[in-house]
C-alpha positions in Angstrom: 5.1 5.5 12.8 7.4 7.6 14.0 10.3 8.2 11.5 8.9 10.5 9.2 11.2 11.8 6.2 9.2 14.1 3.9 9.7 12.7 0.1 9.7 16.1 -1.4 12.5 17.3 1.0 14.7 14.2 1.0 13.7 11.7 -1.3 15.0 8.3 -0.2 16.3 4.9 -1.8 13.9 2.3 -1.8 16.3 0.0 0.2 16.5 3.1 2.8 12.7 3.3 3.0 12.2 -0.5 3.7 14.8 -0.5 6.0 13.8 2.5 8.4 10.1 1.5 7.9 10.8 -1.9 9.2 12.2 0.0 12.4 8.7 1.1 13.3 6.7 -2.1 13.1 5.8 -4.2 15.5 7.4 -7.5 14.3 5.5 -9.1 17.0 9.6 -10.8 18.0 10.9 -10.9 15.6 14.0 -8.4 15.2 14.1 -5.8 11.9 17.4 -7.5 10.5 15.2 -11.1 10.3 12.2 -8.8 8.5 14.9 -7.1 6.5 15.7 -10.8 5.3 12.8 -12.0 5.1 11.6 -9.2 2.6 14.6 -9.2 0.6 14.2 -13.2 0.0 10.2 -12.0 -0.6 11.7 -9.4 -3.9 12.9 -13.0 -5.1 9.4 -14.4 -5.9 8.1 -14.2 -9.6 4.7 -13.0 -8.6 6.0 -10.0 -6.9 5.4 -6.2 -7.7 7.9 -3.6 -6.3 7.2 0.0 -6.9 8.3 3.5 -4.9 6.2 6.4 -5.0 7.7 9.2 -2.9 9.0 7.6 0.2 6.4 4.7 0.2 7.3 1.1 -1.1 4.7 -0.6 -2.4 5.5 -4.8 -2.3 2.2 -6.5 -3.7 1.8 -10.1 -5.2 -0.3 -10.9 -8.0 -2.7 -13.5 -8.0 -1.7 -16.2 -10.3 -5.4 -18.6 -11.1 -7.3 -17.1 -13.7 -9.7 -16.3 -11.1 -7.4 -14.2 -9.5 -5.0 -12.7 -12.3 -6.6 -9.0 -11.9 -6.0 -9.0 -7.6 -3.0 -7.8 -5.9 -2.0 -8.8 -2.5 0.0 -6.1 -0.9 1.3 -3.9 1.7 3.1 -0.4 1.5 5.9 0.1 4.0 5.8 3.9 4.7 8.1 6.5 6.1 6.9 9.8 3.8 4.5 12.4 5.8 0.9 11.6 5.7 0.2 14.1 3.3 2.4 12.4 0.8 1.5 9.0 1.8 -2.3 9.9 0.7 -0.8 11.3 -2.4 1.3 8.4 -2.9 -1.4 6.1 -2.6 -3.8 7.8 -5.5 -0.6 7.1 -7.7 -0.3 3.7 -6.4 -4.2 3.0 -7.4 -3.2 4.7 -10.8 -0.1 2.5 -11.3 -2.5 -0.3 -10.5 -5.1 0.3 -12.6 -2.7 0.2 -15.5 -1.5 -2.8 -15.1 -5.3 -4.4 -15.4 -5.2 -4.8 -11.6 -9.0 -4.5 -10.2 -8.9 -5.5 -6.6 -6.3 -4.5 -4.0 -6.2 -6.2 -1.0 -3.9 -5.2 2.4 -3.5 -5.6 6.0 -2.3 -3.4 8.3 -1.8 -3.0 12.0 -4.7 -1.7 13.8 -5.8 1.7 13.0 -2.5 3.6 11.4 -4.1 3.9 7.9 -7.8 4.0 8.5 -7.5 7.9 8.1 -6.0 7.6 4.7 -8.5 5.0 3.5 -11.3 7.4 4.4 -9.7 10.0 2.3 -9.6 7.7 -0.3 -12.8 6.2 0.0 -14.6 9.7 0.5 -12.4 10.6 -3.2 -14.0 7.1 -4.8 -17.6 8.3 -3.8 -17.5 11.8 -4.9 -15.9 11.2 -8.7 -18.7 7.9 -8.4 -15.7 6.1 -11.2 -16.7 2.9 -10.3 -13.7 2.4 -7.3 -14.8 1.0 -3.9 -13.2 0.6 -0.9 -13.8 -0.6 2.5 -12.2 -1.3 5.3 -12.7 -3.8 8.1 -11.5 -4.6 11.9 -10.1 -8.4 12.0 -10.3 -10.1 15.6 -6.9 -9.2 16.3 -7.8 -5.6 15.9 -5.7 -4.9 12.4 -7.3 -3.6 9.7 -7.9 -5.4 6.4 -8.6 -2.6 3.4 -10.6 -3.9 0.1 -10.4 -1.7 -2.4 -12.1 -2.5 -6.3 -10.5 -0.6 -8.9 -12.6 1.5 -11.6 -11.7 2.3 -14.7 -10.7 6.1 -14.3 -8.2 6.9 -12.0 -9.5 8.6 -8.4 -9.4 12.5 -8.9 -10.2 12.2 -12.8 -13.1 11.1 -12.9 -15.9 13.3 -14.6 
């Protein structure tokens, strides 16, 4: 990632966000004004979830079987500072959890959140509040993060 725009110095639209943090992605060909569509035409579906926290957009889908109803599918398109983005992700876990959400599921390229997942994994384990998370390699070398969502929010746990 390499634009970087510190959320508590200059926080940003979530159309600006989206659109800078596509800038930084490897679309793998395909250019950032296709992405750009593709997303906005993605905001259209029923079972999406938008939500900004600092300069973070969150874009999840919920599942829609029974089965499924408490999972989100998501990703978080980032361009705050890492220390915001860790912060921003306990409040995304928060938002999460009170919406009945209980697993969280997302993909990411190769290693550039594994640091933040082990902050947030090393959180779960200390306040032991019933959240897990792991995080695996795929064969293409992206990650793929599992979390499963306690009842008490990370950090509040007693």
């Amino acid at each position: 990632m390499s634009t970087v725009i510190d959320s508590k110095e200059e926080p940003l639209p979530a159309p600006t966000v989206m659109s800078m943090s596509v800038q930084d992605l490897d679309l793998k060909g395909i250019s950032p004004e296709a992405a750009l569509v593709g997303i906005a035409k993605e905001l259209t579906m029923d079972s999406v979830d938008l939500v900004q926290i600092g300069n973070t957009v969150y874009i999840a889908h919920r599942g829609k079987t029974e089965k499924n109803k408490n999972t989100m599918i998501g990703r978080a398109l980032n361009i705050d500072t890492a220390q915001n983005f860790v912060s921003n992700g306990f409040k995304y876990f928060s938002y999460l959890q009170k919406k009945g959400i209980t697993k969280y599921i997302t993909k990411y390229d190769g290693p550039v959140y594994d640091k933040a997942f082990e902050i947030w994994k090393r959180q779960a384990d200390k306040d032991d509040a019933g959240t897990k998370i792991a995080v695996g390699r795929l064969a293409n070398g992206n990650s793929q993060a599992y979390v499963s969502l306690g009842k008490t929010p990370l950090g509040e746990a007693t």
